[in-house]
ChimeraX commands (.cxc) that place a marker at each C-alpha (Angstrom):
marker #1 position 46.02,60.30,92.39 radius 0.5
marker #1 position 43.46,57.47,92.56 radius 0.5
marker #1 position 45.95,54.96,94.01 radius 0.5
marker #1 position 45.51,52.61,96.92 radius 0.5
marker #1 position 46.03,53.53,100.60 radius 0.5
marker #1 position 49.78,51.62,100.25 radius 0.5
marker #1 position 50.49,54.20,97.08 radius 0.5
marker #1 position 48.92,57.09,98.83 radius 0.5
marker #1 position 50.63,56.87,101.87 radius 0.5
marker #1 position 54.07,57.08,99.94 radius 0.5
marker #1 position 52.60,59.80,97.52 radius 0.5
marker #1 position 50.55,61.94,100.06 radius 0.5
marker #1 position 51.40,61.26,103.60 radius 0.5
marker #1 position 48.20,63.87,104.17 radius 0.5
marker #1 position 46.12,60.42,103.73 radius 0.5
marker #1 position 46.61,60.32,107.89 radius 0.5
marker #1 position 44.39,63.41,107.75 radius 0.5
marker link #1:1,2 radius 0.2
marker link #1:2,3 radius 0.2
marker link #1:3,4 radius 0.2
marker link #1:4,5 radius 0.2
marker link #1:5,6 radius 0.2
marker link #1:6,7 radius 0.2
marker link #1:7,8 radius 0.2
marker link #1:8,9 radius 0.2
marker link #1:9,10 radius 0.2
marker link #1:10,11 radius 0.2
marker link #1:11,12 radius 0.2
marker link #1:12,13 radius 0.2
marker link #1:13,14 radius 0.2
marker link #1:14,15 radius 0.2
marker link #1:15,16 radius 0.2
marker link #1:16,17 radius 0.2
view
């Protein structure tokens, strides 16, 4: 998804690393 780092955290948790 193209979402914001709020969204993205709760849709891919792999946006830590």
């Amino acid at each position: 998804h193209n979402f914001p780092l709020d969204l993205a955290a709760i849709e891919a948790p792999a946006t830590n690393g």
